[in-house]
N, C-alpha and C positions, 0 to 999 in steps of 0.2 A: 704217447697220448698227451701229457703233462710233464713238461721239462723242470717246473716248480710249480709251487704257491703262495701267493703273498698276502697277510691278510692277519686279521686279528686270532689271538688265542682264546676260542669261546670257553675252549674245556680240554681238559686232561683224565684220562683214564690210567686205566694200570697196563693196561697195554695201547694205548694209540693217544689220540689229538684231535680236538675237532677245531680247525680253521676256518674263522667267517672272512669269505672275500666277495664280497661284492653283493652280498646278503644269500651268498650261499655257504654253508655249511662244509667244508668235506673233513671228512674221517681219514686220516692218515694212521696205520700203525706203526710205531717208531721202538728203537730201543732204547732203552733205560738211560743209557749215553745219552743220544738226541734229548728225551724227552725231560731232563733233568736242566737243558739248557736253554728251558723255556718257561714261563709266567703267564699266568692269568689275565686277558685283557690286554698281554703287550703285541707288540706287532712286531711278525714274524714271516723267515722266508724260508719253505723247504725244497730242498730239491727231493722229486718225486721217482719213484719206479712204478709201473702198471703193470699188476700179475693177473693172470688168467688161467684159471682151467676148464674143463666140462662142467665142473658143479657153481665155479662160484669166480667172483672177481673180487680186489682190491687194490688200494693206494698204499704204499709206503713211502715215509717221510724220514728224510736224513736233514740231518743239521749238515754236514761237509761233504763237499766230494769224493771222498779219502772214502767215506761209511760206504755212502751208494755205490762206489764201484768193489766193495768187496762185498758188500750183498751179492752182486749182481755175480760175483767170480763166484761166492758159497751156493749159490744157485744153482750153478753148474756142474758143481758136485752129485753126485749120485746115492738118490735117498738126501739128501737136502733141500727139504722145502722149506718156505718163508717164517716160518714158525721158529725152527728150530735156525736159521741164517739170523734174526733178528736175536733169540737167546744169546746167540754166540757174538753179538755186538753189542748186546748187553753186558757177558763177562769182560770180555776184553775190546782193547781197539783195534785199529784196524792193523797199526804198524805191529801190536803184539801179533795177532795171527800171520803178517806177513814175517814176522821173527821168527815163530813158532817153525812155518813149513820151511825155511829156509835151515833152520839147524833142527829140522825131525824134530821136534821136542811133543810128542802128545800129551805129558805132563799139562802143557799149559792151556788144555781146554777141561784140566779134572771138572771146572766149577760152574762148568756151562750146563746148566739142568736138563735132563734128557737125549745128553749126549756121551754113550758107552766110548771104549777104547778102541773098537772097531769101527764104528763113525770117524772118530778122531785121523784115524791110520790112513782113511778112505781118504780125508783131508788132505793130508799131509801128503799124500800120493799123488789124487788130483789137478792142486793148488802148485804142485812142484815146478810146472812149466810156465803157471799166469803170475807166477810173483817176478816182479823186478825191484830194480835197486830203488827206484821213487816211490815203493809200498813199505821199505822197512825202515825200522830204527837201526838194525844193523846193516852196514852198506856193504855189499860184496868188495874187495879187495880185487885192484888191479894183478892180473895176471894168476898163475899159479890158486885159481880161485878155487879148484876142488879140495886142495889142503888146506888152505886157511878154512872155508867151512867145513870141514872135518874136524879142525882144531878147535873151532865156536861149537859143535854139536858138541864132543865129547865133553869140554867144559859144562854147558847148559846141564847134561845127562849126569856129570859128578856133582853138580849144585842140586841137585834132584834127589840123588841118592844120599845125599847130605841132609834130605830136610829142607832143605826149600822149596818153595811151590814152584811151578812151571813159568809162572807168570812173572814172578822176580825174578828168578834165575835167567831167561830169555831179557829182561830190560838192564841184570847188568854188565851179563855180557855183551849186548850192546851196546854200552855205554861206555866200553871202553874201546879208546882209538888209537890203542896200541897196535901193532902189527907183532903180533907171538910168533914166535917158534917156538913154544914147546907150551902144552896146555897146562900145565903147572903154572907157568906164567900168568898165563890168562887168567886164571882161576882165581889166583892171589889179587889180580889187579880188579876182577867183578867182586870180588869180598870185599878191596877197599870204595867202591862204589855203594854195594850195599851198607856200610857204615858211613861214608858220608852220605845217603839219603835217609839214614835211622835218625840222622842228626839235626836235620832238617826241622 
């Protein structure tokens, strides 16, 4: 229906955005991400999604590409609707959830509100075949790729069991561009990622 919109920021709510373009009004609702990266009165471009059902219709508003096409994958989920798709782009971004289902990590939606561990799993399930290497922070590994992520899950799953949330443990094992053989390694090398970002 609406590829974007461009146009002034008349207003911010707690869940959406009202856009004046062209002296019309439209209500977009965005998540917390998007809507944090936008100002009152400044001029603004969102790209759009158009949902529909029997009862009712609406606009959603993304600040990146990146957001609206993993709306658009969490949409496809089963039992996820736009409510709870927009929550969970509020906890995390995009490349976190494309991290998350690529090393099973369900820890890293603990903080998404109104979403149990059995949603997460469904996720995680789902999302397994629409994720590629241009959605994550961590990039699959040429060749022998079922070890190496085995070796990035297990790691993530001992940062976890350690006490870290889901969501750190997923960004430092992605952040490292080591090539492990053995997850010990790994582990030590996202430890020293998370103290040079404490450092920061």
């Amino acid at each position: 229906m609406y590829a974007y919109i461009r146009g002034t920021i008349a207003e911010i709510t707690q869940d959406s955005v009202v856009i004046d373009a062209a002296g019309v009004g439209y209500e977009l609702f965005c998540s917390a991400n998007t809507r944090k990266t936008l100002a009152l009165g400044e001029q603004a471009k969102l790209l759009t999604h158009y949902y529909q059902t029997q009862d009712a219709s609406a606009l959603y508003g993304f600040f990146t590409a990146e957001e609206r096409s993993m709306f658009c994958k969490l949409l496809g989920v089963n039992r996820v609707g736009p409510k709870l798709a927009l929550s969970v782009l509020s906890a995390l971004l995009p490349s976190d959830i494309a991290g998350a289902v690529y090393t099973q990590n369900a820890a890293a939606f603990d903080k998404v509100p109104g979403m149990g561990r059995k949603t997460a799993a469904r996720v995680l399930l789902e999302l397994k075949e629409k994720i590629d290497g241009d959605d994550m922070l961590i990039k699959p590994a040429a060749g022998k790729q079922a070890g190496k992520q085995d070796i990035r899950t297990e790691a993530v799953a001992a940062l976890v069991a350690l006490g870290y949330d889901g969501v750190q443990a997923g960004r430092a094992v992605g952040a490292v561009r080591e090539e492990c053989e053995r997850v010990e390694d790994l582990i030590t090398l996202a430890l020293r990622e998370m103290v040079k970002r404490s450092g920061k």
